[in-house]
C-alpha positions in Angstrom: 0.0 0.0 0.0 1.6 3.4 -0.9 1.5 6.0 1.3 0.0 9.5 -0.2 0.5 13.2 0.6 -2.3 16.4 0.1 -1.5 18.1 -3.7 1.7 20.0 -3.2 1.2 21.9 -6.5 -1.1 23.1 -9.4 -1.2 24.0 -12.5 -3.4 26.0 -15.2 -6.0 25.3 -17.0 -5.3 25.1 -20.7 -8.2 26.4 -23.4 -8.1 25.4 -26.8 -10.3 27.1 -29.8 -11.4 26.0 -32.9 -13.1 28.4 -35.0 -14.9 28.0 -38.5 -16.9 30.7 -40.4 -19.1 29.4 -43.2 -16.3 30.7 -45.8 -13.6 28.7 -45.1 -12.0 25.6 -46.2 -10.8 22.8 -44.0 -9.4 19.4 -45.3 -11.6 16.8 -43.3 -10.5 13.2 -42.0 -10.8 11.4 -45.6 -8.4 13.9 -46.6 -10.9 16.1 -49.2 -10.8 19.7 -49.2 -14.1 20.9 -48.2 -15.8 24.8 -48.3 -17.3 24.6 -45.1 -20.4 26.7 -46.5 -21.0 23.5 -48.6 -20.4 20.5 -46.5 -22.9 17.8 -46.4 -24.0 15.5 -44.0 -21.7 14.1 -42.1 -18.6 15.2 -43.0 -16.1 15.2 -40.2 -12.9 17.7 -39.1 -10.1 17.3 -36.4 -10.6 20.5 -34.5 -8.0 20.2 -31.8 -5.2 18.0 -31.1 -5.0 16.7 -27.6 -1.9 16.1 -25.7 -1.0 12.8 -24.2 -2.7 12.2 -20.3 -5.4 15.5 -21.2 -8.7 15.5 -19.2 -11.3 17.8 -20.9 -12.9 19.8 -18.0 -15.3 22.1 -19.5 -16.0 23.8 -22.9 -18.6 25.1 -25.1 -19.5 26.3 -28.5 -20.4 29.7 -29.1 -22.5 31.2 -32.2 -20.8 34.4 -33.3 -22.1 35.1 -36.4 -26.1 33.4 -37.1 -26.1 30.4 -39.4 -27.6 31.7 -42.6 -28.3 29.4 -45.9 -29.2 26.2 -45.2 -32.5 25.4 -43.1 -30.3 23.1 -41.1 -26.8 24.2 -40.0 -25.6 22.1 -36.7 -22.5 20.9 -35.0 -21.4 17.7 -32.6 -18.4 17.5 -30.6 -16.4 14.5 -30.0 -13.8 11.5 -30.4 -12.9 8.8 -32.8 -11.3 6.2 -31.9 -9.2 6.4 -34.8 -9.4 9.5 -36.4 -11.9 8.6 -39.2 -15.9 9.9 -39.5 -16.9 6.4 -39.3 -15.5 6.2 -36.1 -16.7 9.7 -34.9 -18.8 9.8 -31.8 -20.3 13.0 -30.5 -19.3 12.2 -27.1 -19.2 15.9 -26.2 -22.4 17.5 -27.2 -25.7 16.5 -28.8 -26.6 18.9 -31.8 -25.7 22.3 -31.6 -27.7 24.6 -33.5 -25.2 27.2 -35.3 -28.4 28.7 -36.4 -28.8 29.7 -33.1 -29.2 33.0 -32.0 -25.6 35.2 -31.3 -23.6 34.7 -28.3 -25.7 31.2 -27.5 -23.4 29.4 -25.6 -23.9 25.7 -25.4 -22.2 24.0 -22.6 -20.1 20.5 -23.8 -21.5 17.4 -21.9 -18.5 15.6 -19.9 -19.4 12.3 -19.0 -18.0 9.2 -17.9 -14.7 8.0 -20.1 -15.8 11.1 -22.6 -14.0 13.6 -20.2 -10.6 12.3 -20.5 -9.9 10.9 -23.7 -6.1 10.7 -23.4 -6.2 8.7 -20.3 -8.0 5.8 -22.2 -4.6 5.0 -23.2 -2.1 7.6 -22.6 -1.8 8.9 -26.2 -3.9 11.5 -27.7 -7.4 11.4 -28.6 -8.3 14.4 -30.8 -11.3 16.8 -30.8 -13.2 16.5 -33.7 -16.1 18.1 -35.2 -19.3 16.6 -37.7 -20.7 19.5 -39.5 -24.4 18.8 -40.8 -26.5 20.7 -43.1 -29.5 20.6 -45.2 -29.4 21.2 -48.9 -28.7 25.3 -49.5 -25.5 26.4 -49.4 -24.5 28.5 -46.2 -24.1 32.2 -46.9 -23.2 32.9 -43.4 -22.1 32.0 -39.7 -19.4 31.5 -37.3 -18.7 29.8 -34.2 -15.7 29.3 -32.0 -15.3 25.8 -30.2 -13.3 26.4 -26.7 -12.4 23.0 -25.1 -10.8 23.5 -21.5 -8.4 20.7 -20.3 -5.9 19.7 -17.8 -2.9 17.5 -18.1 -2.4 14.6 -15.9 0.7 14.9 -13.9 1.7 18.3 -14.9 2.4 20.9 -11.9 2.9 24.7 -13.1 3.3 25.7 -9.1 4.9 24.2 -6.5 3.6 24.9 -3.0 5.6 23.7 -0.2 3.6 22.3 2.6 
């Protein structure tokens, strides 16, 4: 039995962001360059790479600019196991509406194993993002993805006790 001792340090909290406006271009996981006015159903994008040991803590995604086009313009959040779409699970956040009015905030679900991706087995396990539409062609809208993590381990401040 090992003997343990109160947290003699901390460290910060680390904040990612992934942003997309409706005229950009992103290459997705099959490698395609997609105009992310245009994407159809289902097509998936690494948003943010994870380090090794991170535990997701909080995060959100935020509407700046109203979804405009398209009568539906959404977003999920989560993981794939290894890095393709048919992999993706939105283990983060069930639809967002990007069509939403500006400055929504919708909160990321943590739960269970979801939270902590890299601890699953030490090595990264990436952000990623399905983008879903119906048929008309976005002509507007922007949103920021924040993710807020932790790394396992890591100590920014030492306190002596």
């Amino acid at each position: 039995m090992a003997k343990i001792f109160g947290a003699r340090g901390s460290q910060n909290v680390q904040v990612a962001e992934f942003i997309h406006a409706w005229n950009d271009t992103m290459v997705e996981v099959g490698g395609v360059l997609k105009d992310m006015g245009a994407i159809t159903t289902g097509d998936v994008f690494k948003a943010i790479n994870m380090p090794p040991n991170a535990e997701v803590i909080g995060g959100e995604v935020q509407v700046e600019i109203l979804g405009v086009g398209p009568t539906n313009y959404t977003m999920e959040v989560g993981t794939s196991s290894d890095g393709t779409a048919a992999n993706f699970a939105a283990t983060f956040s069930s639809t967002v509406d990007l069509k939403g009015a500006v400055g929504a905030r919708t909160a990321l679900t943590l739960t269970g194993a979801a939270s902590y991706p890299g601890l699953l087995n030490a090595v990264p396990n990436d952000i990623f993002v399905r983008l879903i539409r119906s048929a008309a062609v976005a002509t507007a809208g922007k949103s920021v993805l924040r993710v807020m993590f932790i790394t396992r381990g890591k100590v920014n401040e030492a306190v002596p006790g």
